[in-house]
Biopython code that builds the backbone (N, CA, C, O; Angstrom):
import numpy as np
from Bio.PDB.StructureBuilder import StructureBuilder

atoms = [
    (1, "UNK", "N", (-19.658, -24.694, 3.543)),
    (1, "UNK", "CA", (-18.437, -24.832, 2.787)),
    (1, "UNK", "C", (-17.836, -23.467, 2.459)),
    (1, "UNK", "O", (-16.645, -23.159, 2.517)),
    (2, "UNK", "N", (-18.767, -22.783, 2.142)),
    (2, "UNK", "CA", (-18.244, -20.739, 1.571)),
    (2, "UNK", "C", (-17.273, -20.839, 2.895)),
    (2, "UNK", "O", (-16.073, -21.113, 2.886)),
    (3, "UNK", "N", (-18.207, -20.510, 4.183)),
    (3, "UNK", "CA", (-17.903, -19.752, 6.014)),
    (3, "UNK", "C", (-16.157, -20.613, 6.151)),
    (3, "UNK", "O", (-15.239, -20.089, 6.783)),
    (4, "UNK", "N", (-16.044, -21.742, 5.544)),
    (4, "UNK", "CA", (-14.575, -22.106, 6.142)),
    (4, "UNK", "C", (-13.540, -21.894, 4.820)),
    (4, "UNK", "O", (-12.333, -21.795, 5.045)),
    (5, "UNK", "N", (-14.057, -21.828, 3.420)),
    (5, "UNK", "CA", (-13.164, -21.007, 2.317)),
    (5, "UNK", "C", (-12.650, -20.042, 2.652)),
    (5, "UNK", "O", (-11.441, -19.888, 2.481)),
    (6, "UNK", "N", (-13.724, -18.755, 3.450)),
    (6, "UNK", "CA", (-13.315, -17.419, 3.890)),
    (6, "UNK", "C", (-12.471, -17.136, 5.025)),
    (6, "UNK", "O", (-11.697, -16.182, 5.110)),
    (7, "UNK", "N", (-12.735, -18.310, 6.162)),
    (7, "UNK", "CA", (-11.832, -18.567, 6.836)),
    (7, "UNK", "C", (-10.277, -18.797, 6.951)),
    (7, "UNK", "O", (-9.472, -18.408, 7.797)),
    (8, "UNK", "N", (-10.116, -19.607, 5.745)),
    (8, "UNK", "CA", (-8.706, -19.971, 5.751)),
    (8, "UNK", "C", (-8.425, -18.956, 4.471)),
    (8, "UNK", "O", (-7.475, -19.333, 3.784)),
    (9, "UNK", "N", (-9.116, -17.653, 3.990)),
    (9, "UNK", "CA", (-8.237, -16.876, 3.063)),
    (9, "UNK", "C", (-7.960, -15.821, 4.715)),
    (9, "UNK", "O", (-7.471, -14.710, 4.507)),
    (10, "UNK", "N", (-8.094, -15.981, 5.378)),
    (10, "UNK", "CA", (-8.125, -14.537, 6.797)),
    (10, "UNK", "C", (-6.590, -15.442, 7.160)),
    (10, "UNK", "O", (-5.447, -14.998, 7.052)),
    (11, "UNK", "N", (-6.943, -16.602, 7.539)),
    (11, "UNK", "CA", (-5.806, -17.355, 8.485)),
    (11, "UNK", "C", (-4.605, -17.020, 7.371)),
    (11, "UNK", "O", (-3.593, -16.541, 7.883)),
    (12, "UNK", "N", (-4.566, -17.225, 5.748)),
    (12, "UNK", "CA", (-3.185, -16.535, 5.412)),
    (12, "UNK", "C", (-3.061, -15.170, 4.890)),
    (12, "UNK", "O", (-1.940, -14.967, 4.422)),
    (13, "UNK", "N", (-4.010, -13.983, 4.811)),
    (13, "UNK", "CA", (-4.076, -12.587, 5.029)),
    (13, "UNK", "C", (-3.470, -11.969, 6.092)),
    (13, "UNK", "O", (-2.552, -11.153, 6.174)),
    (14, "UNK", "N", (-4.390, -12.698, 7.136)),
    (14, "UNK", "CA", (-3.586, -11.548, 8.408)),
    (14, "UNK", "C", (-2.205, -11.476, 8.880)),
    (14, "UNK", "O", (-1.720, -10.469, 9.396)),
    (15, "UNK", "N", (-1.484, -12.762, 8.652)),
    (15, "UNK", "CA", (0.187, -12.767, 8.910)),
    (15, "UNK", "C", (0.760, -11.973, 8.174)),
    (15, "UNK", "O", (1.453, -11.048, 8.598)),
    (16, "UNK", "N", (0.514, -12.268, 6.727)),
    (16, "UNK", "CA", (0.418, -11.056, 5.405)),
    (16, "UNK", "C", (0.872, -9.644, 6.530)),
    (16, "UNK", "O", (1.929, -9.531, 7.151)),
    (17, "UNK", "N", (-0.125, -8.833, 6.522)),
    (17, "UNK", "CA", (-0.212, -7.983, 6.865)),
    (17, "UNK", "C", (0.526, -7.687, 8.486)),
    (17, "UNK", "O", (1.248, -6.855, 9.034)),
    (18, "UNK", "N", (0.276, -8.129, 8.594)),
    (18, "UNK", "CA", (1.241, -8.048, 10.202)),
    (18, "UNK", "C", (2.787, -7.784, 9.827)),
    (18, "UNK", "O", (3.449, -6.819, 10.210)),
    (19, "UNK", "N", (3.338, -9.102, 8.791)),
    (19, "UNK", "CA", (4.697, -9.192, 8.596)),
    (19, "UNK", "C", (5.455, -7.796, 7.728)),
    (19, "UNK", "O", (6.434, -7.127, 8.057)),
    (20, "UNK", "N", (4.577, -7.693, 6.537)),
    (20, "UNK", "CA", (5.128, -6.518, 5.746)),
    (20, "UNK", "C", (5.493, -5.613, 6.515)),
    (20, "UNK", "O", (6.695, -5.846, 6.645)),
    (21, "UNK", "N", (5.210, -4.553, 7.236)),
    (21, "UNK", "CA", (5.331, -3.173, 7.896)),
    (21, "UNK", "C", (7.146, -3.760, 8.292)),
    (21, "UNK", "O", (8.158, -3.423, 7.676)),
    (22, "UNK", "N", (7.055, -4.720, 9.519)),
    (22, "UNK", "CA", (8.176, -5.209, 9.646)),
    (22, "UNK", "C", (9.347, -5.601, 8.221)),
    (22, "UNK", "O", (10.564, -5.417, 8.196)),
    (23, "UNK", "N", (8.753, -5.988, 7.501)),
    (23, "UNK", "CA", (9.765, -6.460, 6.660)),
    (23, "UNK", "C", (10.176, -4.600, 5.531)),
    (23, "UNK", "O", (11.259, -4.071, 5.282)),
    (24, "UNK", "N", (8.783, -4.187, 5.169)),
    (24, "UNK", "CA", (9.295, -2.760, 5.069)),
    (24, "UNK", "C", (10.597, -2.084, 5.604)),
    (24, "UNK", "O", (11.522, -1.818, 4.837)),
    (25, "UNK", "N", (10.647, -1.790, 7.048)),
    (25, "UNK", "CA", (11.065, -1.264, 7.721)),
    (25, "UNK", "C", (12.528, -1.670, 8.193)),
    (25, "UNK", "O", (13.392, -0.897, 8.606)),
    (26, "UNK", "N", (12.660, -3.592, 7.987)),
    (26, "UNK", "CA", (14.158, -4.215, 7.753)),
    (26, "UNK", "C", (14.536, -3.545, 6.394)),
    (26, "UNK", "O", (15.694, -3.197, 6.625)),
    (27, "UNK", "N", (14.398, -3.350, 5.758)),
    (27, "UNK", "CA", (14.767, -3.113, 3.857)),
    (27, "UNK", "C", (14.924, -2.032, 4.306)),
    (27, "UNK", "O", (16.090, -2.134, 4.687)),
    (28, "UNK", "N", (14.518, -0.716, 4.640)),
    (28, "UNK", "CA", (14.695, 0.344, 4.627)),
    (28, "UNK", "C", (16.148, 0.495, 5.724)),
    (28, "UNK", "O", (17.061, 1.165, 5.240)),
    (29, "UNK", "N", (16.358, -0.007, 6.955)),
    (29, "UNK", "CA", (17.457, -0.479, 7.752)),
    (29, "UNK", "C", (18.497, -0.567, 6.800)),
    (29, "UNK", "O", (19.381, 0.289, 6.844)),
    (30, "UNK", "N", (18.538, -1.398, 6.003)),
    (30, "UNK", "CA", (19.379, -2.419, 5.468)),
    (30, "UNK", "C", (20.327, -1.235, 3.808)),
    (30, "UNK", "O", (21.377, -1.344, 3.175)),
    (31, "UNK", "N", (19.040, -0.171, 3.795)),
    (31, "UNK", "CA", (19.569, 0.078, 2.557)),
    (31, "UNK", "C", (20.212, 1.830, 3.202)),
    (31, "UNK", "O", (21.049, 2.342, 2.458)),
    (32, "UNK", "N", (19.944, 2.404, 4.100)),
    (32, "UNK", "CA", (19.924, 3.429, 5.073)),
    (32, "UNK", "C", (20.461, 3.151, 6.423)),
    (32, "UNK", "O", (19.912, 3.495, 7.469)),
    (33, "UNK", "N", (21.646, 2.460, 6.317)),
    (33, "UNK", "CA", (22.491, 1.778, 7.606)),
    (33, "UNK", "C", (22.551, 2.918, 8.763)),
    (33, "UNK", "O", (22.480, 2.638, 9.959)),
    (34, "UNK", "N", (22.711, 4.440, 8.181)),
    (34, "UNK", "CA", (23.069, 5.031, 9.186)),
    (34, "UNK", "C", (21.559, 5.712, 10.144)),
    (34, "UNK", "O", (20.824, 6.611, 9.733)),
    (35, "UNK", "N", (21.441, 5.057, 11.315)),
    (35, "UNK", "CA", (20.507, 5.496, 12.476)),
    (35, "UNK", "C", (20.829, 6.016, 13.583)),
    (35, "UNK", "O", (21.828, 5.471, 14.053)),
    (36, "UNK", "N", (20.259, 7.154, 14.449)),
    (36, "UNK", "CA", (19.664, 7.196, 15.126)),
    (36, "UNK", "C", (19.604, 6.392, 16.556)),
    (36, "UNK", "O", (19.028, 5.305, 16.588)),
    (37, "UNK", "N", (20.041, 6.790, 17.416)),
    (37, "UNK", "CA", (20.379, 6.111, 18.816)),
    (37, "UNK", "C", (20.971, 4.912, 19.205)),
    (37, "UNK", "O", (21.464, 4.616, 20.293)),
    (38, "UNK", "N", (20.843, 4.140, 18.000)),
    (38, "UNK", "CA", (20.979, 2.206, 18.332)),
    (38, "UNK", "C", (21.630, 2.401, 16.967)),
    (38, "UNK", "O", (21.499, 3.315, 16.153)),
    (39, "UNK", "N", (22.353, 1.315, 16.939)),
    (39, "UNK", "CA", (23.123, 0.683, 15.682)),
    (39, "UNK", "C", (22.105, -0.006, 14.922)),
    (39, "UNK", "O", (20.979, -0.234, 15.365)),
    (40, "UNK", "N", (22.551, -0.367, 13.662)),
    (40, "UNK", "CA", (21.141, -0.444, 12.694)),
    (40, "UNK", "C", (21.024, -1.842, 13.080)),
    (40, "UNK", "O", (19.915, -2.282, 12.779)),
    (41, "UNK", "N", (21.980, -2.908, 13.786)),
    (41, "UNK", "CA", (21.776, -4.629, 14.060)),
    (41, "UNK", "C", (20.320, -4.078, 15.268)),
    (41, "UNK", "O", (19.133, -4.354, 15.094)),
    (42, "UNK", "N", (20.906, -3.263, 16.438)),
    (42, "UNK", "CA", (19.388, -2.981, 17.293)),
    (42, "UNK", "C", (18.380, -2.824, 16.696)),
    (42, "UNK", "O", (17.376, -3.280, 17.244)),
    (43, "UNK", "N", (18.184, -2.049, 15.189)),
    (43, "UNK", "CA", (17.244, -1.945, 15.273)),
    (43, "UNK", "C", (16.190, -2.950, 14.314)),
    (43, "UNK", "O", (15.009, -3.298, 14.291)),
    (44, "UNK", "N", (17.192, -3.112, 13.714)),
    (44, "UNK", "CA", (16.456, -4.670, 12.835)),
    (44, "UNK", "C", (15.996, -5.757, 14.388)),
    (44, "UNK", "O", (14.891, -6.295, 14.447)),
    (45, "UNK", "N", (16.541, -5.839, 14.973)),
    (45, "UNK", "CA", (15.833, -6.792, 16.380)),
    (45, "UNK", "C", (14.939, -6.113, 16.652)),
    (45, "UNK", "O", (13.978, -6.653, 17.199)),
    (46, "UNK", "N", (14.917, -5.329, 16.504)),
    (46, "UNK", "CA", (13.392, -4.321, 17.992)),
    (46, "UNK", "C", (12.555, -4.112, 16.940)),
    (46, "UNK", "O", (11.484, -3.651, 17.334)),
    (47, "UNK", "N", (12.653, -4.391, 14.775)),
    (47, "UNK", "CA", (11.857, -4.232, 14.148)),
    (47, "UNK", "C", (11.411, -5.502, 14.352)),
    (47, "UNK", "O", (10.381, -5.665, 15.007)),
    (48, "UNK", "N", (11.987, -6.400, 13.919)),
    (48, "UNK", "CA", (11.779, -8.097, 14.150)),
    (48, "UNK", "C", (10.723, -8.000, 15.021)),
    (48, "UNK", "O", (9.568, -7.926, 14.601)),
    (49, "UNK", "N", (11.116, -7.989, 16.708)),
    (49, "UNK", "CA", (10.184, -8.622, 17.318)),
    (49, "UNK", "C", (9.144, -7.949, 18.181)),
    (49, "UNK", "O", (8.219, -8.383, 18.868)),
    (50, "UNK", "N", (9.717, -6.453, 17.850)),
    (50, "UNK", "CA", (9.004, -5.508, 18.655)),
    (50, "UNK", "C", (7.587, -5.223, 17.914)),
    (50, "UNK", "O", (6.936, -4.321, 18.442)),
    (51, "UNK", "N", (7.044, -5.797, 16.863)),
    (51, "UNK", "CA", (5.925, -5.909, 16.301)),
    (51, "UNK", "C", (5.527, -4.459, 15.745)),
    (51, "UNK", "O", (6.362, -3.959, 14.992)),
    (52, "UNK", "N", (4.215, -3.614, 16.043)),
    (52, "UNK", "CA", (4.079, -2.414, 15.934)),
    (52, "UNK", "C", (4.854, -1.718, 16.871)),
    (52, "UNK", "O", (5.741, -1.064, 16.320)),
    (53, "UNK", "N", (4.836, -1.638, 17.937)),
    (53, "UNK", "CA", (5.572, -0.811, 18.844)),
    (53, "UNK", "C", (7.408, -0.799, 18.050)),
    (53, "UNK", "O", (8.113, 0.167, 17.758)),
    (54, "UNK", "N", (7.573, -1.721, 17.966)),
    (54, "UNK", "CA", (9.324, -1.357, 17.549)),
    (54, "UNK", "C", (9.287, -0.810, 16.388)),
    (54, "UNK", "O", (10.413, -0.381, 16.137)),
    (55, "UNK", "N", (8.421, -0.568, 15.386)),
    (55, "UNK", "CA", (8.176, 0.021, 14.310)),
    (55, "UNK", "C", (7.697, 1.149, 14.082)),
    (55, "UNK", "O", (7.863, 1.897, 13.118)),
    (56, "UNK", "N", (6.947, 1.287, 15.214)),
    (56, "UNK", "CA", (6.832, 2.767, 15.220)),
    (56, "UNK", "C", (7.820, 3.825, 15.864)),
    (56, "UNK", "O", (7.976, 5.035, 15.696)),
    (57, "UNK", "N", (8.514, 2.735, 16.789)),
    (57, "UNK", "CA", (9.704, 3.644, 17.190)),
    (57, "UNK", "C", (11.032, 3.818, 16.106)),
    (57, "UNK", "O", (11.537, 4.922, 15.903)),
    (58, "UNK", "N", (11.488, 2.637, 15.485)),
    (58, "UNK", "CA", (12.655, 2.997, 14.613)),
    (58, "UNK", "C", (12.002, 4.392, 13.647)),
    (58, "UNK", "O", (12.694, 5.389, 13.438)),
    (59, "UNK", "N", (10.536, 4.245, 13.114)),
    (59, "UNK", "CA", (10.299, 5.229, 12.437)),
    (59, "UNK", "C", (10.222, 6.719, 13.085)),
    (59, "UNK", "O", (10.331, 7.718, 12.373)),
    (60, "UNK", "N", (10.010, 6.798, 14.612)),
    (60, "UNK", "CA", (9.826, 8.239, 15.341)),
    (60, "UNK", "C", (11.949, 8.301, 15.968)),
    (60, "UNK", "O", (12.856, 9.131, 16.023)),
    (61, "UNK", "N", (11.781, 7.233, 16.200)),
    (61, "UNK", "CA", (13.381, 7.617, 16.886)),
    (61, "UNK", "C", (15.002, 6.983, 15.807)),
    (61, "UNK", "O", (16.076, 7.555, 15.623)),
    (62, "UNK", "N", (14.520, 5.673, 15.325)),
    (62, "UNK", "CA", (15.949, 5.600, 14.328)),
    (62, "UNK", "C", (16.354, 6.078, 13.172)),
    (62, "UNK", "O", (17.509, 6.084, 12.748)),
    (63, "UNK", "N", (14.975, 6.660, 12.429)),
    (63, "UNK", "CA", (15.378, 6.697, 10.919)),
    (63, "UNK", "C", (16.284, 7.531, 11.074)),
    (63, "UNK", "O", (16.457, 7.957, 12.215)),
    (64, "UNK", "N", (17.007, 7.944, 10.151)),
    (64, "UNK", "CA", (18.241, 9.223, 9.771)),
    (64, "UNK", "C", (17.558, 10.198, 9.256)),
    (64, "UNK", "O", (17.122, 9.894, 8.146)),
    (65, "UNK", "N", (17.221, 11.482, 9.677)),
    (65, "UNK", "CA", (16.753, 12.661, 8.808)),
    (65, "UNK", "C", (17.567, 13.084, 7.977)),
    (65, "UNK", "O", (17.195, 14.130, 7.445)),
    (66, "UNK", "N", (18.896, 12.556, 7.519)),
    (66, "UNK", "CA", (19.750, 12.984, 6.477)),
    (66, "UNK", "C", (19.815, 12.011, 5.077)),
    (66, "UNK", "O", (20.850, 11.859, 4.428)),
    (67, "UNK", "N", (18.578, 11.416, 4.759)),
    (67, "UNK", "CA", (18.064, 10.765, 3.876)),
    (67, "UNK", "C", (18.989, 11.196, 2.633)),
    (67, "UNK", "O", (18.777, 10.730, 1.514)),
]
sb = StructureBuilder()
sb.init_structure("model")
sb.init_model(0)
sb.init_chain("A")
sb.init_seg("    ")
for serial, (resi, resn, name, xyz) in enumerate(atoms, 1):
    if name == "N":
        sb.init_residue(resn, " ", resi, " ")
    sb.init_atom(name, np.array(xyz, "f"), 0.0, 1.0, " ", f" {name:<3s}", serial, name[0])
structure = sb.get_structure()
């Protein structure tokens, strides 16, 4: 009974964690419109679905260094 309690706290943790970085990284888009190679609609998509990889790129290639 414990082995499948611990189970289903992982099954709603790990989406948890997956989703934030992404949802971070829309909010920061959203409040800091001006980016970096792509218009900020590109880059909310490529944060959306590009998972880690699109997230690590808006952060190396879209953010604005004029914060």
């Amino acid at each position: 009974m414990t082995g499948s309690a611990n189970g289903t706290a992982w099954v709603a943790i790990v989406p948890l964690i997956a989703i934030l970085p992404a949802i971070l990284c829309m909010i920061d888009i959203s409040r800091h419109p001006r980016t970096r190679q792509f218009p900020p609609q590109v880059w909310l998509a490529i944060c959306a679905f590009g998972n880690i990889i699109g997230l690590l790129a808006y952060l190396r290639f879209g953010c604005s260094e004029d914060r």
